[in-house]
N, C-alpha and C positions, 0 to 999 in steps of 0.2 A: 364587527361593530367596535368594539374596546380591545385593543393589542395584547392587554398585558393579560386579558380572559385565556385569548387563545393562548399568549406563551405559556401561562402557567401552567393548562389545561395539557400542553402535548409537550410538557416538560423542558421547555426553552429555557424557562425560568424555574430556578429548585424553589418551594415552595412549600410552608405546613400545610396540615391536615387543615386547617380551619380555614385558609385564604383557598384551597382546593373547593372547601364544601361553600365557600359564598362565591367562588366565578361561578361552580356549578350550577348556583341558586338563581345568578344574572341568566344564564344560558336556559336556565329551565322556567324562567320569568317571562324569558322573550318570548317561548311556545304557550305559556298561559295569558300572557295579552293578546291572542288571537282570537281569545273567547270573550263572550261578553261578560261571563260569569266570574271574569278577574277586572279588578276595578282599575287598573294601572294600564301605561303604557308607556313605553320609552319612545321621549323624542331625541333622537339623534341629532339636527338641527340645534336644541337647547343645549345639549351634552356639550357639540361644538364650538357652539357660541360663548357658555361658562370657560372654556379653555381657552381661548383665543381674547377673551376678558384677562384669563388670570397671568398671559404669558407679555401684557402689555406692561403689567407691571416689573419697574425692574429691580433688579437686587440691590439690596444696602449698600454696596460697593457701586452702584452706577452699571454692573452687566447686566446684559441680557438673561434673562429669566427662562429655561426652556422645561417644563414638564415632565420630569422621568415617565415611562409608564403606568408606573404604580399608583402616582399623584395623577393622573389624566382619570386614572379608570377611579380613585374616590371622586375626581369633581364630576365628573360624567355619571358615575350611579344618582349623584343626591341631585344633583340639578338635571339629567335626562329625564329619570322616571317622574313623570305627573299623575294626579288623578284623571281618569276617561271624564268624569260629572263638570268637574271646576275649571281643570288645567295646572291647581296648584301642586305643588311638592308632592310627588309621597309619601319621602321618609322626613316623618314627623320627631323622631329618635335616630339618633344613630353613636356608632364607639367606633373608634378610630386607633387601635391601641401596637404600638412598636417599639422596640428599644429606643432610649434616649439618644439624641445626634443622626436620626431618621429623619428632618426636616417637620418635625411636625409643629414647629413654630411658622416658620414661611408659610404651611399648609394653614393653620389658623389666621394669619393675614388675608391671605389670599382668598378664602371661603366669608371672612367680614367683607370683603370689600366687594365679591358678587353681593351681597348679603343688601349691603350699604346704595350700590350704586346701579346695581342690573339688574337685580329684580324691581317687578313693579307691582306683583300684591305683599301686602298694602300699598294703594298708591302712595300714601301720605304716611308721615310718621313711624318709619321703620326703626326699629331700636335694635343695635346689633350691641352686645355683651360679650366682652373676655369676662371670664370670672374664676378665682382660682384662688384657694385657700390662704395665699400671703397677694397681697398689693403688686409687688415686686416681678411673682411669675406671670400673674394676668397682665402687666404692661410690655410685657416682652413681646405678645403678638402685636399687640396697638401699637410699641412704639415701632417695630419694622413696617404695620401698614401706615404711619404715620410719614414714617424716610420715605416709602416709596411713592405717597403720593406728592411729600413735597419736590421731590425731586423728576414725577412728570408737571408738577404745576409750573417749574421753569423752562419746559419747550410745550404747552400745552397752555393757552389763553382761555380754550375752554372750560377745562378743568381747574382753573385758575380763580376763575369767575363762578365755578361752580362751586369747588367744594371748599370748607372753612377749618384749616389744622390747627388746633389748639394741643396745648399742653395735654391738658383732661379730657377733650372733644374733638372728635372731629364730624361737621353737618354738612351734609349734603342738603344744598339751599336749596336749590328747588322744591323740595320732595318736604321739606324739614324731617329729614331723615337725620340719624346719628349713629356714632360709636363712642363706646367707652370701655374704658379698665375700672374694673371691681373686687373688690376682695368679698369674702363667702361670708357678709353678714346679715345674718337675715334679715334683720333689721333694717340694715338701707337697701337690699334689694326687693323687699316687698312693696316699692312703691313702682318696679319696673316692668314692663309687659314686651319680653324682648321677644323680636319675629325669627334675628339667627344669635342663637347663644354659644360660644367655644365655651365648655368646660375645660377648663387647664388642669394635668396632674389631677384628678380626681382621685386618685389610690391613695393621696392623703386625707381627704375627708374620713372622718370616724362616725357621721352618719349622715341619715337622708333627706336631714332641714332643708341644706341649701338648694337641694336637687329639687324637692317637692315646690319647694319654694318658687324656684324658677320656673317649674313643668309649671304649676297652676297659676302666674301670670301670663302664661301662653295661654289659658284655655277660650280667651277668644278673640283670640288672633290668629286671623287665615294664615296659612302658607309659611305655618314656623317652624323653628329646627332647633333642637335642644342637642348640641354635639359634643360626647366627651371624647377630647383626646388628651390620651395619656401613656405613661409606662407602668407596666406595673408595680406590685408592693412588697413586702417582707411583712405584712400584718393582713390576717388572712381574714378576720374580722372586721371589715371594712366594707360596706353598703357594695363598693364598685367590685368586688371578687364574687360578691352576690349576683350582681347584673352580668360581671363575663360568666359565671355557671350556667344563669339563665340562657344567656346569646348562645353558649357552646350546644345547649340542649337543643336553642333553634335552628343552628346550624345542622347539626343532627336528623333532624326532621323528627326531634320528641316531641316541640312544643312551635307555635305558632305564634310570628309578630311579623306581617307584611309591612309594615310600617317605620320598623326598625332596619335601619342601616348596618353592615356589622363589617367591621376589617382587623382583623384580629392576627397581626405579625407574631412569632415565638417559636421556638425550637418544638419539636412532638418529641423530644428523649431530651435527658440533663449529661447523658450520654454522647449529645453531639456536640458539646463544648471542645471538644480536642479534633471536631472535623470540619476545621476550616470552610468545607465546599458548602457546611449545611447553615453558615451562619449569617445569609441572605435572607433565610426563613425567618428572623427576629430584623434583621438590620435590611429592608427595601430598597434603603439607598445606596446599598452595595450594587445594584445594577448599573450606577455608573462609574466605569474602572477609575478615573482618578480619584473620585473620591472614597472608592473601594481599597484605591492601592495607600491611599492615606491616612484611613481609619483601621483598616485591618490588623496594621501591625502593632499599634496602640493597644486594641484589645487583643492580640496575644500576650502581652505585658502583662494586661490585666487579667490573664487565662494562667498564666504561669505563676506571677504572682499565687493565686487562691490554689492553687496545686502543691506553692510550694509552703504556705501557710495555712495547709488543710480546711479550707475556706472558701469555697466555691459559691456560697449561696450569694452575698452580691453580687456577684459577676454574671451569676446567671437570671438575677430580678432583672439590671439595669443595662445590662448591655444582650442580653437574649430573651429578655420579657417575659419570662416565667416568675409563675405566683408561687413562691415556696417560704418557710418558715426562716425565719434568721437567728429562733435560738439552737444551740448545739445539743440540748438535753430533752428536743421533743421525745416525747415518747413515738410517735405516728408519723411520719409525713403526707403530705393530703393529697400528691399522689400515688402515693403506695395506696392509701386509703381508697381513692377514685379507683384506683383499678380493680377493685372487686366490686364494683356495684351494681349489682342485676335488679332486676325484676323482682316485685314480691312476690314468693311462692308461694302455692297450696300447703298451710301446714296443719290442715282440718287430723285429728287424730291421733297425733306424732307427740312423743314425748316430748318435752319442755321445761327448762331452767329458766326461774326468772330470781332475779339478782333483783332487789332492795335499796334504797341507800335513803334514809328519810334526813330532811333536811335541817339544819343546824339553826344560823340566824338570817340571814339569806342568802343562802343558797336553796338550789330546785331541792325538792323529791323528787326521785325518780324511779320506776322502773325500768329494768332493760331485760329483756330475755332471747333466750339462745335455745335454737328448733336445730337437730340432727337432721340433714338431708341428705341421702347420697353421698355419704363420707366427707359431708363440709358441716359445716354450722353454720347456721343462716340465724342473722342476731338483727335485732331492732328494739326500739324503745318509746316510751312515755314520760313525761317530765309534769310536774306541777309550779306554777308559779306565784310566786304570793306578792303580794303591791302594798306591802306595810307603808312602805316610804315613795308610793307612788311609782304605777307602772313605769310614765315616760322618762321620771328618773333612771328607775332599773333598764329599761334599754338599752340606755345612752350608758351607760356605765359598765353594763354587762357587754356590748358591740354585738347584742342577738334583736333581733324584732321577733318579739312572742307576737306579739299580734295576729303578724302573718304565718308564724308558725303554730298557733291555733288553729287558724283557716286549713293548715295544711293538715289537721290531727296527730300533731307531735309533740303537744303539750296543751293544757288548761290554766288556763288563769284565773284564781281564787275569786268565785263571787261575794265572798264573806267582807261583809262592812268594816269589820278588824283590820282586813287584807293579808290575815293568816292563811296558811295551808289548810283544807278541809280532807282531815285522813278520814272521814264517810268517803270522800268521792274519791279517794283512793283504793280502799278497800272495794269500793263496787264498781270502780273498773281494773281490780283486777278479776274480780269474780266474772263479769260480764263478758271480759277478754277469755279464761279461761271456757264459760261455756259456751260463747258464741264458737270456737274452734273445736270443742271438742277433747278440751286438755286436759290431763292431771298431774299438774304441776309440782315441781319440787321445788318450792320456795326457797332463796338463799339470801340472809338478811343479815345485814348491820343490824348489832342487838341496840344500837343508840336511837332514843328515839322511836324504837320499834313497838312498845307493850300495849299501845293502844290497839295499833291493826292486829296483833299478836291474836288479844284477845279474844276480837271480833271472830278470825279465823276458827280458833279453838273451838267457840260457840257454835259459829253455823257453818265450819266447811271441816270437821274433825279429820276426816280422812285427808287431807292434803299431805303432803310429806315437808316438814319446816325443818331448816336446816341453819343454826346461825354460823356467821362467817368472821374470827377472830380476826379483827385489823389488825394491820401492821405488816412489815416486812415478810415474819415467819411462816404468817399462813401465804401472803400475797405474790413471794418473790418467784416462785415456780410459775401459777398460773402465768402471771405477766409478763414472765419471757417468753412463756410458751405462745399466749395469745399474740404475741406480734410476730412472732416465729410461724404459726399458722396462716398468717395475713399476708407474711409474703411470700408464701406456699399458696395462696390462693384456698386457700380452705376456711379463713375467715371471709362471706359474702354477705351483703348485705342491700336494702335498698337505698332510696334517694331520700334518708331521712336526715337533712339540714343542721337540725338540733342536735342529733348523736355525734353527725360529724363534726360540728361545730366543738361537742365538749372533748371528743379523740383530741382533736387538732390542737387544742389548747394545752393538754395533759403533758407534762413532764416526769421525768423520771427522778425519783426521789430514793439515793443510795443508801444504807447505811451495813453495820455491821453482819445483816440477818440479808441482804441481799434488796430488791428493787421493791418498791410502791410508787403509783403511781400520785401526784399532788399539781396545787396550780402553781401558774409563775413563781408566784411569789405569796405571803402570807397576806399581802394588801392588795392583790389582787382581786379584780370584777370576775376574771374571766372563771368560765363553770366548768367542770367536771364531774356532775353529779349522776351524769346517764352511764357516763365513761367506769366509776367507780361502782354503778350498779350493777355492768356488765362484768368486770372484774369478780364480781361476789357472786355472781350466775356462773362464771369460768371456773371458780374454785372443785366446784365438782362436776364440771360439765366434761372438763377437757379430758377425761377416762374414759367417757362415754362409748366412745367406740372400741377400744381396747378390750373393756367388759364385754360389749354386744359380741366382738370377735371370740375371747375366751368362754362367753355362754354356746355361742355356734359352736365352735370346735368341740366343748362337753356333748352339746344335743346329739351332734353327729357320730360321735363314737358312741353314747350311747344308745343309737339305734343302728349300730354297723354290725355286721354278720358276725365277727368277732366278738364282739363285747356278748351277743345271743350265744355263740358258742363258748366262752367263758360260764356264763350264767349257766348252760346247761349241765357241763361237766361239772360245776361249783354242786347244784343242785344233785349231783348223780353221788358224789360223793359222799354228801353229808347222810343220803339213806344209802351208802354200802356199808 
């Protein structure tokens, strides 16, 4: 059906982990449209016709336009696959994401301009939308679909007659269909009901106004498509690193979105930056050797360069499309981090550190606690959030949605009409955590801010074991080498809990004379560290834990080994000779 399924699949084409598991997902799509019970089907017919549409148009230069592979098999998923009911679309979403200089400007022309002139639901009144954080990049698709149609309107009477190029607009008169360039404000875009929207660079957006914005002027409009194509970011707190975690899980077979489109180019190692052969896996358009042989050696420049100015991390956002941090003093990387993330485990019974940190003026409270399994530490957390100055403020400021990490059960947001922190509903979910598992907890707590739950504890749970935990370097700087030294030992694991990671990812490393603590960016900083630091105060005594458990074995064992009884005997024989 689609070429570049098959080359990728029997290794024509080198290709990541992610562009593997979505030909996989086309190929295993096609054996569930056989059923009734999958609502899709692919018409090949459409697929064709979108392609032989887009190759009519020609290049800013006046050439001929031809397809790479890669670009045939996106226009052929979004315009083959229909609904079985309607006939319209069925990817209602889709991401489009490759290194920058991958053609994914022509690609957003070219997908307006089916959008504008070849589709026909809606008959009437189709609105196609660039829209993209600055005015500037959103006209960059419009003005090349713009060259290219004036330039068939001079051998084409048709098209001439047909459709109306303007500076700001271009109308498909028949139809009163239209295009346009938009920048991301919400404000003039909530008056638009676009049926094909390109998101331009979406890895700038810092959050999900514009997107929401745009999704629910689609919601009743048949046959639309909300498309982001982008590169990625060096800011990991960004609405769009949310939706590629999401896509990566769907491509996985975690989680399910038949309706999403997904093309996700980048390197699977930051390790393949120095292997040439693998850097097709971020860059697509390296499938055609001349423009392979003309970009390639440009980015070894810029390979060499970041090698030689110990500096790699742009190199590998914008020219290999990985999501990584761009300051030098993270404490974590996010994926050193991803890579220990399993499943939650059974921790019914198991001993348990839970670490503290109550909160200042705003920032979270949190807990975070750390469960012994199987000679790893299996760590997760709880956060509280307080809406002094207004949730949707805190959001946008912080670059977290509590909202949805409410829904997910990895933080609370304060019911209190104050919009203070309620330390009742702290206090009784830690109580409620410890008994629903079974635990007796060693409590490890920032004495700041502590004397109220302090109390409580003392009164109605005496027995617990409360341990506080003196900030600063002196007590801090051992655990905190050791916990990231653990983590990339793979003995720090953990689940898919968004909010923890969210605050690791943020955490930097703070030096001074006594050795490392962990702090934010900077003193005026949004971003959070409160679950991060509460895990640190659960590590202070946690990270012995196995050492001790091994030095109590080794005791138990000799004292029930034949020799130690024989000792004891002789010991005993003496004292009554």
């Amino acid at each position: 059906m689609i070429k570049y399924v098959d080359d990728v699949l029997s290794g024509k084409i080198v290709a990541g982990k992610k562009i593997r598991l979505a030909c996989e997902r086309y190929k295993r799509d096609l054996e569930r449209s056989k059923s009734d019970d999958f609502p899709f089907y692919y018409d090949e017919k459409m697929a064709r016709k979108a392609c032989q549409f887009v190759q009519m148009l020609p290049l800013t230069d006046g050439g001929k336009f031809h397809l790479a592979e890669y670009q045939e098999w996106i226009v052929s998923e979004l315009y083959g696959w229909r609904v079985k009911e309607t006939g319209e679309r069925r990817y209602t979403q889709g991401m489009v994401s490759m290194a920058r200089k991958s053609g994914k400007t022509y690609l957003a022309a070219s997908l307006a301009a089916i959008g504008l002139m070849m589709e026909n639901k809606p008959a009437k009144n189709r609105q196609v939308l660039f829209v993209s954080n600055a005015l500037k990049q959103a006209k960059l698709g419009y003005n090349m679909l713009s060259s290219s149609l004036r330039q068939v309107q001079k051998t084409s009477r048709l098209v001439r007659h047909r459709v109306k190029v303007q500076k700001e607009r271009i109308t498909d008169l028949p139809t009163d269909s239209f295009a346009t360039a938009l920048a991301s404000d919400t404000n003039t875009l909530d008056g638009y009901a676009g049926t094909t929207i390109i998101l331009d660079e979406y890895a700038a957006a810092k959050d999900r106004k514009v997107y929401d914005v745009l999704k629910s002027g689609q919601a009743q409009e048949p046959n639309s498509l909300l498309l982001i194509i982008s590169t990625s970011g060096l800011d990991l707190n960004v609405p769009m690193y949310t939706e590629y975690k999401m896509l990566s899980d769907v491509l996985a077979g975690k989680k399910q979105a038949d309706r999403y489109f997904i093309a996700i180019w980048e390197l699977d190692d930051r390790k393949e930056v120095t292997k040439p052969k693998t850097w097709i896996k971020a860059n697509p358009i390296f499938e055609i050797p001349a423009i392979k042989k003309r970009m390639q050696p440009k980015i070894q420049d810029d390979v060499d360069l970041g090698i030689a100015q110990d500096d790699l991390i742009p190199v590998l956002t914008k020219n290999f499309n990985m999501w990584l941090q761009a300051a030098d003093d993270s404490y974590i990387s996010v994926d050193d981090w991803d890579k220990t993330e399993i499943d939650t485990p059974d921790t019914t019974g198991r001993d348990v550190y839970i670490g503290v940190d109550m909160s200042k003026t705003n920032d979270l409270t949190a807990i975070s606690w750390i469960v012994p399994v199987d000679g790893r530490f299996y760590v997760d957390s709880h956060s509280w959030v307080g809406t002094k100055y207004g949730l949707d403020r805190k959001i946008k400021l912080d670059g977290f949605n509590y909202r949805a990490g409410e829904k997910r059960g990895e933080c609370s947001i304060t019911t209190l009409e104050s919009g203070v922190i309620d330390t009742d509903d702290v206090f009784n979910y830690l109580v409620n955590l410890s008994n629903k598992n079974h635990w007796k907890p060693i409590i490890c707590y920032d004495p700041y801010n502590f004397n109220d739950i302090l109390t409580k504890i003392e009164k109605q749970m005496p027995n617990w074991d409360m341990r506080a935990v003196r900030q600063g370097s002196l007590t801090l700087n051992v655990p905190t080498r050791d916990f990231r030294d653990k983590l990339f030992q793979k003995k720090i694991i953990h689940n898919d809990n968004q909010l923890l990671r969210y605050s690791m990812i943020n955490a930097r490393i703070k030096e001074d004379n006594n050795g490392w603590q962990l702090q934010k960016k900077d003193r005026n900083s949004n971003s959070r560290i409160d679950p991060a630091a509460a895990l640190m105060n659960a590590y202070v005594f946690a990270r012995s834990y196995f050492n001790e458990q091994e030095k109590s074995k080794t005791l138990n064992d000799f004292y029930s080994s034949p020799e130690f009884m024989q000792w004891k005997v002789v010991r005993w024989i003496n004292e009554f000779v």
